[in-house]
N, C-alpha and C positions, 0 to 999 in steps of 0.2 A: 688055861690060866697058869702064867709061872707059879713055882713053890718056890719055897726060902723064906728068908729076914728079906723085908722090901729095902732097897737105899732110901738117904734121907733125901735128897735135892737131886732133882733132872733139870739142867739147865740146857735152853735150846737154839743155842746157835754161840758160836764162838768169837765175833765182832766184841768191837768195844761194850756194850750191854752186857754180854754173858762175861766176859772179862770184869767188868766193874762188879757183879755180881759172886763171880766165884774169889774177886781177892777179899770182896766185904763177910763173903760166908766166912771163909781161913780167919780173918784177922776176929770176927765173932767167935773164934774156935769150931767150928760145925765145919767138919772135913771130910764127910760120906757125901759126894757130891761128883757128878761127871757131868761132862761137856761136851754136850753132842755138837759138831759142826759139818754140814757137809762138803766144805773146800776141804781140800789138802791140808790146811794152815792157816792162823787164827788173822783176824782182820775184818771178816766181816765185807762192808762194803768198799772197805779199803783192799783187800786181793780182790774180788770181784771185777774192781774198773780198774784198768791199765790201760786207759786210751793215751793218744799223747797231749799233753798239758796239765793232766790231772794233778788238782790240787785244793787244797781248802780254802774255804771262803773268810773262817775266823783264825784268827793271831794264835799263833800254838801255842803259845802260853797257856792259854785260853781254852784252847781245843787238845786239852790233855786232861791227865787225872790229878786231883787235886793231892794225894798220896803217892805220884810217881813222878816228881821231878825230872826234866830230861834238859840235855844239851841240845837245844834246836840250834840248826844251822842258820833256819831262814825265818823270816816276821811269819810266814804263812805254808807250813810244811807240804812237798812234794808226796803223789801218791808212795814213793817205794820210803821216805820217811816216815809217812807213817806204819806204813807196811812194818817197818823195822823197830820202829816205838812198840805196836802191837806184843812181837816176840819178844821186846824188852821188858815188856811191864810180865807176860808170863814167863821166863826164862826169872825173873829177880824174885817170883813171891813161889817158884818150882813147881808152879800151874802145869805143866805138861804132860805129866803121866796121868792129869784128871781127862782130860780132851780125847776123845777119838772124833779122830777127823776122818773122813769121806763116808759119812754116815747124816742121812737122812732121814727124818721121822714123818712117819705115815698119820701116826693118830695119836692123841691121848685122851684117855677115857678112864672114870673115874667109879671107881667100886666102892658104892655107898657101906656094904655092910664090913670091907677092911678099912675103909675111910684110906683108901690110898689112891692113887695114878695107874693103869697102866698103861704106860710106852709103848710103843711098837715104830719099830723101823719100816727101811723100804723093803728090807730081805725076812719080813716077817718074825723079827728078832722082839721078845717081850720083855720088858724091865718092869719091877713094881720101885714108884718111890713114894715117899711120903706128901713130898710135895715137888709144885714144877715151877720152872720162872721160864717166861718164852721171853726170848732175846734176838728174835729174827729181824727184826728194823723195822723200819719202814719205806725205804726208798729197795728196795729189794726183788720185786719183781715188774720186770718191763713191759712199758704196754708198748705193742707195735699195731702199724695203724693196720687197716682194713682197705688200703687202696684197692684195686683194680689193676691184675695184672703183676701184681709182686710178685707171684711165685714165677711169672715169664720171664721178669729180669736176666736180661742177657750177662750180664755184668757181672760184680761180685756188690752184695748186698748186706750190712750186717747194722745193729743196735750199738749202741757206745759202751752198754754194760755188759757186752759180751764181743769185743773189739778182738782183730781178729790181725793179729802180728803180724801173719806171713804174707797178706794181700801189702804187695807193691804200692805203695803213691807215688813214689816220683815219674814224673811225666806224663799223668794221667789227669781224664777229665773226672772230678770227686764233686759230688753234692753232699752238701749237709743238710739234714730237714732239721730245722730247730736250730732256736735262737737264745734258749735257756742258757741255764748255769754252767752244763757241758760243753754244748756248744760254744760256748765263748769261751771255751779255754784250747777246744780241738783247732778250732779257726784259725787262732795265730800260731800255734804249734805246727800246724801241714802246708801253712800256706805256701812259703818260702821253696817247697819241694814239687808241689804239683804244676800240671800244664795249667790246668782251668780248673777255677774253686767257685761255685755257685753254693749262695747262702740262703736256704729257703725262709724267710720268715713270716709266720702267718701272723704273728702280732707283736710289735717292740716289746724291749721291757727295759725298767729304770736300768740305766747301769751308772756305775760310780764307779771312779777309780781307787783298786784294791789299795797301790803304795806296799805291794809286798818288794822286798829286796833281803839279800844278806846281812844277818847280821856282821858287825863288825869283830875282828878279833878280843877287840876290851871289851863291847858287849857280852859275849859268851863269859869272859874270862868274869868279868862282874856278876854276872848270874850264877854261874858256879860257884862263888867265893863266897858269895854274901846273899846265903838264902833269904835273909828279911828283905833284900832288894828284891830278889827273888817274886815275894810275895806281893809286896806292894805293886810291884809291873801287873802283877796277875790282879790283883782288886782294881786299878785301875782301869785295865780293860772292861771288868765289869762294867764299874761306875758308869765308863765314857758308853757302855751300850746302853744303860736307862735313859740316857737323855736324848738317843736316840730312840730308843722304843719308842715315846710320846711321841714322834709323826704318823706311826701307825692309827692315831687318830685322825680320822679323814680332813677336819675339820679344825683341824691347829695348827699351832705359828708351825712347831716343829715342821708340822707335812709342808708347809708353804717351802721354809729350808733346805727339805731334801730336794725338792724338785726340783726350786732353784742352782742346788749343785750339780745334778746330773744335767740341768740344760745347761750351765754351760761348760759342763766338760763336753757335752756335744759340740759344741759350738768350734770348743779350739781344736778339738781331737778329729771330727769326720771335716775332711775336704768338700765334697761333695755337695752341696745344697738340695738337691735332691736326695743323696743320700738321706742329710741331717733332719731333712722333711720327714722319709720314713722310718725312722729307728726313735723320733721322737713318740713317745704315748700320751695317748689320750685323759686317761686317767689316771687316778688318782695312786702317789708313788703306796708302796705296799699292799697293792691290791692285789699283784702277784708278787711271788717271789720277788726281792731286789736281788741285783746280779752287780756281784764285784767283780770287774776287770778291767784290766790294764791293758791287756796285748788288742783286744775286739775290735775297738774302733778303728785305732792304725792300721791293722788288717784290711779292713775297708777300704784302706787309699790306695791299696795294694794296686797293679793293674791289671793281676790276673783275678782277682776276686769281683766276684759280681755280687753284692744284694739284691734278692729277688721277694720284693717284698707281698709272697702271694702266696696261699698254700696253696700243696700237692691234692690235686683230686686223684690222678692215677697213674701209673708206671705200664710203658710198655718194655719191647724186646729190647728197646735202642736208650730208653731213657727217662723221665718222668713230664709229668703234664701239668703244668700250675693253673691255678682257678680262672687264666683269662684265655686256656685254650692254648698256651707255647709250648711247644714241646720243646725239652734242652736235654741234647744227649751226654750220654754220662759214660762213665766205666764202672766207676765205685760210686754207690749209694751207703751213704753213714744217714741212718737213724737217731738222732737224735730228739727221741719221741718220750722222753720220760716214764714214768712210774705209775704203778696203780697203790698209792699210797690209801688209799681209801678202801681196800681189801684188809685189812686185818685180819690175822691170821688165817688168809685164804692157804698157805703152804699144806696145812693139814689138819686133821679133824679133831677139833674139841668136843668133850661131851662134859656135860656137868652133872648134877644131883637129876635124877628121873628120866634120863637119855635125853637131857633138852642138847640141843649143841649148840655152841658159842651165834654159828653162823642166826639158827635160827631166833636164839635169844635178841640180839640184836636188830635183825631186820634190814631196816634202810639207815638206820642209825647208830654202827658204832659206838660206846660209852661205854668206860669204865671209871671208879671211883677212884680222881688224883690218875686216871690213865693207867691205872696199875691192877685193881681188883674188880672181879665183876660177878654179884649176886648169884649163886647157886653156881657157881666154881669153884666152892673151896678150896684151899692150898693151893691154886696157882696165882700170879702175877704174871701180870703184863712188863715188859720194858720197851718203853717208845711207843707205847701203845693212842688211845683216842685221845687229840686236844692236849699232845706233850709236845707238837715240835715248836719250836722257835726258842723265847726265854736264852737268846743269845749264842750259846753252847752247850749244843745238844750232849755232850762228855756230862757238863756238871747235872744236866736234869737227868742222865743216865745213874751217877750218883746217887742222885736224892732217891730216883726208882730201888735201884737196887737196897739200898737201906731202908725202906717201905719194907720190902720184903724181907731183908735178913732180920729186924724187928720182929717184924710178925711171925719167922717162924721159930727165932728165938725164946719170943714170948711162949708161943705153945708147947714149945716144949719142954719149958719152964714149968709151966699148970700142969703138964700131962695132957693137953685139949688135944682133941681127937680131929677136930677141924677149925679152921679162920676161913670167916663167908664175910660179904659185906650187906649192909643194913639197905635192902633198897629204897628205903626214903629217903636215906642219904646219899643213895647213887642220885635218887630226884631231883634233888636240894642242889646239889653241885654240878648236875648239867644244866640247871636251870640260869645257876651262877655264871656257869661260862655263856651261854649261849646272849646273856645282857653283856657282859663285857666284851663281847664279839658284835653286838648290835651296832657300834659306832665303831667298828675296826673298818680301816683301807680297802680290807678284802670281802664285803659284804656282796654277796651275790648283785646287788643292783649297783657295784660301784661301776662297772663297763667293763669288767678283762674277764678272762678265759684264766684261773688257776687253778691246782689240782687239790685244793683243798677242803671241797664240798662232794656230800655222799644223794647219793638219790634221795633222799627227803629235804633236797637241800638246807640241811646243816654243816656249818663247819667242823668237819668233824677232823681235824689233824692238826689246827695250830693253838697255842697256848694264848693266852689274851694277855699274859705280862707279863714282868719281866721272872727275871731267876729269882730274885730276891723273893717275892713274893709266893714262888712256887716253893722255897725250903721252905718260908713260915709254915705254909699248909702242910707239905709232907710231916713238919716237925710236929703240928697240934692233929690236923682231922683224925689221922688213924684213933685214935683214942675216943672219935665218936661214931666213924664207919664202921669200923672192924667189931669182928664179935664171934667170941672164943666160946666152941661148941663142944661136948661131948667127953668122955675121959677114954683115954688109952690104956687100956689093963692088959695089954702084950703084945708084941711083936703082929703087924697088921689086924688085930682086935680091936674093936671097941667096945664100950658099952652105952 
């Protein structure tokens, strides 16, 4: 067991989460706090993906911090903008010397009789803190499939979240498995350079066009100058996403309207009639992720690109095999196989009050209370944890997280409280809540699509049921009847 005075905040991972967290602790005054990351450099899932097209889905305005005003170039920032936003927002509040970066944590595990944390790295290194916020994502670790015969791949074979610079494309035969949100940005970024581009899709999905472009010089110049402009852009974006939220109702005009726009930007954007036959879906739009893009469909009309509207059963030495038995050779195989978002904090081991650990508490279901605290964990929080994604811009509900947590441990150590645990009837009360407002959502297991947003007890256990507006109400009142301050602190890792 280390000795010493324990720190007060371990925060665990260096993405916008641990960022929005370590500027809310500073500007709370609570400055005993580090920042584990294990990249090189702060970003999060933004250094992670460098494939080519990488970009955001929502208006940077939007997809920023609500306390870090920036000069965006574009409606919808490029990965190395935000790369460079990231350094900005810590390089301006002097975040840097809290961060050690190329540092991985193995465990954290919780000593009832200090009422502390302790840390432990990948090289066996032990920190005591008073409390933890984990800030690892959720889109963060890849799932890669289990064909047959991958590891024979003749070729060069890699994932898009671990894209791999020095593998040549120009004049080569490339596949891309996956029709997601990556994919349709890699598509028309490589297409223009390879010999032969085949697009594996095992099932369409809505897309609509982003409308991302430059802003204009008076633009910029306007936003800079006139921050109530400024603001109003950014509320506006809100606004305009509630009234899109409502199609996420299976059963509303809204859904009739998205649909209607994505078929017919089908309609003008693919050439192909057979194309436009498969990349249309069957069901209902927001069942899975909606996909914004622009470059996707024109890609299609391309003549080197094929849609190949069939998953991959198995890979041999020369090339991959789709479900009707073709084999189509390849060189490069790009994975575009997505995430296992429904792992929470599978990266490393939680233990709470009695050596339960996170994994086992859980089960088949994920849940914590507001996505941020979870019964017999004291002092830790969650960010982007269970039933927090959506709610338009994941940035602002990283906010509201993090200020959950600097609240609570504000408060405690305000009282002198030795611990902040949550009330499990009111973890009850609020998964019960969400799980009726996901009842009549788009992505309800029997709506017909394949999304990654249900856990083996089939629960939704990863998206939020509405919008933002609603998720600050709650972060601003529930804690006051979750949370619940334990114990007094009578000295340095003491309790009584």
């Amino acid at each position: 067991m280390p000795g010493g005075t324990p720190s007060e905040v371990a925060i665990i991972g260096g993405g916008f989460g641990g960022i929005a967290a370590a500027v809310k602790l500073q500007r709370a005054g609570i400055n005993d706090f580090t920042v584990f990351e294990q990249s090189p450099a702060p970003g999060g899932t933004w250094w992670d993906n460098r494939y080519p097209g990488c970009e955001v889905d929502i208006p940077s305005h939007a997809y920023s911090f609500s306390f870090m005003p920036y000069d965006w170039p574009r409606t919808h920032a490029t990965q190395p903008e935000l790369q460079k936003y990231a350094e900005a927002v810590v390089d301006r509040f002097g975040l840097r010397s809290r961060f050690r970066f190329g540092v991985t944590i193995r465990s954290v595990a919780w000593d009832e009789s200090a009422a502390l944390y302790v840390v432990t790295t990948d090289d066996g290194e032990q920190h005591r803190f008073r409390f933890v916020i984990s800030a690892v994502g959720l889109l963060n670790v890849p799932r890669y499939p289990s064909w047959p015969g991958l590891d024979e791949f003749g070729g060069v074979s890699f994932h898009t979240a671990r894209w791999d610079a020095g593998v040549e494309l120009t004049g080569k035969r490339v596949a891309v498995v996956g029709t997601g949100s990556t994919a349709v940005q890699i598509v028309p970024a490589i297409a223009p350079d390879v010999e032969r581009l085949e697009v594996f899709q095992r099932e369409p999905g809505w897309v609509e066009p982003k409308g991302e472009r430059a802003f204009t010089p008076a633009e910029r110049a306007r936003f800079r100058r006139l921050p109530g402009w400024r603001r109003l852009y950014r509320l506006k974006l809100f606004h305009t996403s509630m009234r899109r939220f409502k199609a996420y109702d299976a059963q509303g005009r809204e859904q009739r309207r998205m649909r209607e726009v994505c078929l017919r930007y089908i309609e003008t954007a693919v050439h192909d009639p057979a194309v436009r036959a498969a990349v249309t879906p069957s069901y209902p739009w927001g069942c899975k992720r909606p996909i914004y893009a622009s470059g996707f469909y024109p890609a299609l009309n391309r003549p080197n690109v094929d849609l190949v509207p069939h998953a991959v059963t198995k890979v041999t030495e020369k090339g991959v095999v789709d479900d009707q038995g073709v084999e189509h050779p390849v060189d490069v195989l790009i994975l575009s196989t997505g995430f296992q978002p429904t792992r929470f904090l599978s990266g490393f081991t939680v233990t709470g009050r009695r050596g339960v650990e996170i994994q086992e508490f859980w089960g088949e279901r994920p849940r914590a209370f507001l996505g941020v605290t979870v019964p017999g964990f004291p002092n830790f929080f969650i960010m982007y944890g269970p039933n927090t994604n959506g709610g338009f811009s994941i940035i602002a509900q990283l906010e509201r997280q993090a200020e959950i947590a600097v609240r609570a441990i504000r408060r405690a150590r305000r009282a002198g409280a030795a611990r902040v645990d949550t009330r499990e009837r009111t973890l009850d009360r609020y998964v019960r809540w969400v799980d009726r407002q996901l009842a009549g959502h788009a992505s309800a297991m029997d709506a017909g699509c394949n999304n990654y947003y249900h856990s083996p007890s089939g629960a939704n256990v990863t998206q939020w049921p509405r919008t933002h507006f609603v998720y600050y109400l709650l972060c601003r009142t529930l804690p006051a009847f979750g949370l619940v301050y334990q114990g007094r602190r009578t000295a340095p890792g003491r309790t009584s």
